[in-house]
VOBA-1610 file (N, C-alpha, C; in pm, whole numbers, padded with zeros to 5 digits, always signed):
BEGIN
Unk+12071-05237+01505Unk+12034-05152+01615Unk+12158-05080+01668Unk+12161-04949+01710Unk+12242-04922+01752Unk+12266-04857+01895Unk+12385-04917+01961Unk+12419-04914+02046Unk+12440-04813+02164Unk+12445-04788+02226Unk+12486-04651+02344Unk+12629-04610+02329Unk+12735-04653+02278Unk+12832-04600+02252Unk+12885-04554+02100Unk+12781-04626+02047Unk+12767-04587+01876Unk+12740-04417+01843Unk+12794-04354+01804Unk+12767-04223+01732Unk+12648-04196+01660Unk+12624-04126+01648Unk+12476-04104+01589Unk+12436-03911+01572Unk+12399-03883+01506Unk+12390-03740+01491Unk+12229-03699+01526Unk+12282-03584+01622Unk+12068-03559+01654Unk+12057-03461+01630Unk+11909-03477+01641Unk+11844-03332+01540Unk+11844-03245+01656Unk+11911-03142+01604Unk+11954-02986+01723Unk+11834-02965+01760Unk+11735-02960+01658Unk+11595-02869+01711Unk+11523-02944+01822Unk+11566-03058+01812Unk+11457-03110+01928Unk+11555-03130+02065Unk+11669-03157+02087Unk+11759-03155+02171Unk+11751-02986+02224Unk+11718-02873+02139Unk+11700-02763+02186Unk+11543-02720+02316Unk+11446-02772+02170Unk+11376-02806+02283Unk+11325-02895+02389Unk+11446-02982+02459Unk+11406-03026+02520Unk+11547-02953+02627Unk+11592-02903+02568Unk+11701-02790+02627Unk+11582-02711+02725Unk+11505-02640+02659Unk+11420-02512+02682Unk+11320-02592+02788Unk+11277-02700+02762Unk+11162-02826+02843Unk+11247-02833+02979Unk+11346-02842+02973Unk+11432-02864+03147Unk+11391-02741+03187Unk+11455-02622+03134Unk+11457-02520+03189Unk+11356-02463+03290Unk+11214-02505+03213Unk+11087-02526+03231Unk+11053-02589+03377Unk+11081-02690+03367Unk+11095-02806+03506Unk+11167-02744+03605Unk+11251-02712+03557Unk+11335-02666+03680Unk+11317-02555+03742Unk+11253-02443+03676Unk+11178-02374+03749Unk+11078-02379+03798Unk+10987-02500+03777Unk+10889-02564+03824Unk+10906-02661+03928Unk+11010-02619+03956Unk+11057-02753+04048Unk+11056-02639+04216Unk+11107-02554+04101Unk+11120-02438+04291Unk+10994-02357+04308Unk+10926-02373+04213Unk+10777-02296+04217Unk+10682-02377+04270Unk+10700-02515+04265Unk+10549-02612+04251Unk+10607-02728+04316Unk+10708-02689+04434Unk+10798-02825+04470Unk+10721-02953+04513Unk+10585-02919+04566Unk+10494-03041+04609Unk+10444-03110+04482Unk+10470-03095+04366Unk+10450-03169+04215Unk+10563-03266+04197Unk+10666-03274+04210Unk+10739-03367+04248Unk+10783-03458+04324Unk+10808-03592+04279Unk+10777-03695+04358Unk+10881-03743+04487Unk+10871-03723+04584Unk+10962-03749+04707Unk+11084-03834+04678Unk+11083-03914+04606Unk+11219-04000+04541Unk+11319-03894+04475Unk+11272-03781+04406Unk+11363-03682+04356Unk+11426-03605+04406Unk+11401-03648+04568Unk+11511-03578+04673Unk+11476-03441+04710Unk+11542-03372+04736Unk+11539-03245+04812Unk+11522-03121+04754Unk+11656-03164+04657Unk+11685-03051+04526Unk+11683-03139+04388Unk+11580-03153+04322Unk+11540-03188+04177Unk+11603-03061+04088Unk+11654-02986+04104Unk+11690-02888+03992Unk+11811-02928+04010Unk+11888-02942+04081Unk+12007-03020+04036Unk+12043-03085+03978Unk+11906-03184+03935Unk+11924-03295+03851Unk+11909-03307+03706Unk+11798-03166+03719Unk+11738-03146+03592Unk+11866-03020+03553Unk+11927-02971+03626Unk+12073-02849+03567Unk+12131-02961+03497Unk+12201-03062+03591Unk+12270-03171+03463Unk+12195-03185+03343Unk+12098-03264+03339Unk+12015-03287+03214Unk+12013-03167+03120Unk+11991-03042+03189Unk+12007-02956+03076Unk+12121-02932+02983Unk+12221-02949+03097Unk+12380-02938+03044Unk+12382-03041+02959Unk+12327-03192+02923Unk+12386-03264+02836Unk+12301-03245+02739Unk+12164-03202+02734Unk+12077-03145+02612Unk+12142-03015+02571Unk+12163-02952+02599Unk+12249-02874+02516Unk+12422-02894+02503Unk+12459-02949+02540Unk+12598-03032+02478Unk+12607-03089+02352Unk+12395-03200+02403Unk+12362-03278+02270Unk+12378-03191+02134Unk+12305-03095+02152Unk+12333-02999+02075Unk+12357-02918+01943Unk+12492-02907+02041Unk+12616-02869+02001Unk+12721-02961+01945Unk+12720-03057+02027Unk+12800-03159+01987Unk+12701-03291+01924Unk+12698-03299+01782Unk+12539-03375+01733Unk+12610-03524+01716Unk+12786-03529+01707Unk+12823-03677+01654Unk+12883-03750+01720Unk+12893-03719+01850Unk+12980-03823+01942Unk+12828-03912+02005Unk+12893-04008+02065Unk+12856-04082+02133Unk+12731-04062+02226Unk+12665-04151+02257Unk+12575-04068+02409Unk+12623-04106+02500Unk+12711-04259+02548Unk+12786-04255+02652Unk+12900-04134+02660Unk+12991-04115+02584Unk+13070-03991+02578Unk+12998-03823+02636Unk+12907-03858+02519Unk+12839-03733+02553Unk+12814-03691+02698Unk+12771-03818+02807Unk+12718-03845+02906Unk+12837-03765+03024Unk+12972-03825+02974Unk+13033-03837+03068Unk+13135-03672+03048Unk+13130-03628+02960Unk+13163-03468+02923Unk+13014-03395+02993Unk+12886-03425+02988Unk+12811-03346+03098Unk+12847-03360+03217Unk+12871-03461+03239Unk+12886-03510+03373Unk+12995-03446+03421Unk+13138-03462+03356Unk+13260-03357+03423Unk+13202-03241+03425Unk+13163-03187+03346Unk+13137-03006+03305Unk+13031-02989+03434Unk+12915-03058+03477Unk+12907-03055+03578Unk+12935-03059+03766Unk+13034-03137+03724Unk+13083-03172+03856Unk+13226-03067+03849Unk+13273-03019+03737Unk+13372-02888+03741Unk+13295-02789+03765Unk+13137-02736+03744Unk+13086-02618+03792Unk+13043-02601+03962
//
């Protein structure tokens, strides 16, 4: 089994669309804000902008890590 810090290569096409699936949400998030569940806070597109940023990182970048991966969205986010 492999691990969360284990490397692993993913398939672009579906990391794409699930690239395109945030995008989706997140404009659904400012269109249809009463569809989301009160635990997701105030601003849910914030959350789902990260997520997008590491689905398309995933990507791009298909062989590092997903903790790695995690934490390069995470700066690239918190630098924008």
């Amino acid at each position: 089994m492999k691990t969360l810090v284990e490397a692993r290569r993913r398939n672009r096409a579906r990391y794409l669309l699930l690239f395109v699936m945030t995008i989706v949400a997140g404009l659904a998030s400012r269109r249809f804000p009463q569809v989301f569940p009160a635990s997701a806070g105030k601003y849910p597109g914030d959350v789902l902008w990260a997520l997008m940023v590491f689905f398309g990182m995933g990507s791009i970048f298909r062989a590092i890590s997903s903790a790695k991966l995690g934490l390069w969205a995470l700066g690239f986010a918190f630098g924008i």
